[in-house]
C-alpha positions in Angstrom: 0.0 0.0 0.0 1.5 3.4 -1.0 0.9 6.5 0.6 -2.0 7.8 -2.0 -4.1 4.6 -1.3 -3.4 4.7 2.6 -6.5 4.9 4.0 -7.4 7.9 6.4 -6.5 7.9 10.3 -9.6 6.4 12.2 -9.8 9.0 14.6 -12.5 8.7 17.6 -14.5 11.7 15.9 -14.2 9.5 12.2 -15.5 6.6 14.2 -18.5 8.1 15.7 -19.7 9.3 12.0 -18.8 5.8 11.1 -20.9 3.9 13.5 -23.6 6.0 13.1 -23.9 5.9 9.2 -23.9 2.0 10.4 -26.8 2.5 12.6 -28.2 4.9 9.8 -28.3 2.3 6.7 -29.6 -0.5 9.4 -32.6 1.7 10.1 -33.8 2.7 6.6 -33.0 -0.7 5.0 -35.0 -2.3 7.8 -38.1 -0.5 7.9 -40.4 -2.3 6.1 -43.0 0.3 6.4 -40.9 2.2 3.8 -40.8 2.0 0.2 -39.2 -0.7 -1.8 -35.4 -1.3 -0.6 -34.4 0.0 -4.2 -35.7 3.2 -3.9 -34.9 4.0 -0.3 -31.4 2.7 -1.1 -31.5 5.3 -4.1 -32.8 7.9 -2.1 -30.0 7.6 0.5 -27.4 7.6 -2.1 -29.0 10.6 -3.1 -28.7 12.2 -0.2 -25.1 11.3 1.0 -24.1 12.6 -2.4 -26.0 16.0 -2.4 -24.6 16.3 1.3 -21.4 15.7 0.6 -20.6 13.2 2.7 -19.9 10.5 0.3 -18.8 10.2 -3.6 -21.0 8.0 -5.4 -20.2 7.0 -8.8 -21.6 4.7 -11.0 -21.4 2.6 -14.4 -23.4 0.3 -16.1 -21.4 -2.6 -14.4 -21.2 -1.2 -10.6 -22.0 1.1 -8.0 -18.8 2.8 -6.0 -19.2 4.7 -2.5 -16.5 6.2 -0.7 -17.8 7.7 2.9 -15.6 8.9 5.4 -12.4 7.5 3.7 -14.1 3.4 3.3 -14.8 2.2 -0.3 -17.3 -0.2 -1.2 -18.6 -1.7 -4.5 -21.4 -3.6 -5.6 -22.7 -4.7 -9.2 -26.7 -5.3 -8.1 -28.1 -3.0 -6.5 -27.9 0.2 -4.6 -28.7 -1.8 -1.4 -25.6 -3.8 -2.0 -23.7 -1.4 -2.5 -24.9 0.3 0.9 -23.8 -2.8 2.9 -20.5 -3.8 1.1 -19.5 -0.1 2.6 -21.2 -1.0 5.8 -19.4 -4.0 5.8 -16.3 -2.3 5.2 -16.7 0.2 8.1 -16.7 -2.4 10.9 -13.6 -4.3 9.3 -12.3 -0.6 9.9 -13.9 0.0 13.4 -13.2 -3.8 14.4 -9.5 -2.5 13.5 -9.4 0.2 16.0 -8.7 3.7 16.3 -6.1 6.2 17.2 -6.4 8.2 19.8 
């Protein structure tokens, strides 16, 4: 791993945003009352783009976020994509932070 693909310090502060994105995509994902998991996968996309928290990009093959430094792809759906990068972020909070 070089220095440009180092990923950024897990700080306590980056770890609280962390966890609660976590906490965030487990709450709209499982509501059942809301719409279909597409489109509130979509929507939340949506929103961490317009926000700036995260970089979404996609292609006809995949869907890419990066959030708070952790990258995640998925080719089906926006869903996926949203727990690949949830998935991610405890690998990265199982790992620790500084302090």
């Amino acid at each position: 791993m070089n220095l440009l693909s180092r990923h950024p310090m897990m700080t306590a502060e980056r770890a609280f945003h962390v966890e609660a994105c976590c906490a965030w995509i487990d709450q709209k994902l499982g509501d059942n009352d809301r719409m279909l998991p597409r489109y509130v996968a979509q929507n939340m996309l949506a929103t961490l783009s317009n926000l700036d928290i995260a970089t979404v990009t996609s292609t006809p093959e995949e869907l890419r976020i990066t959030m708070y430094g952790i990258s995640a792809t998925a080719s089906s759906s926006p869903a996926a994509v949203l727990r690949e990068w949830q998935a991610q972020a405890k690998d990265r909070l199982a790992a620790g932070w500084q302090q």
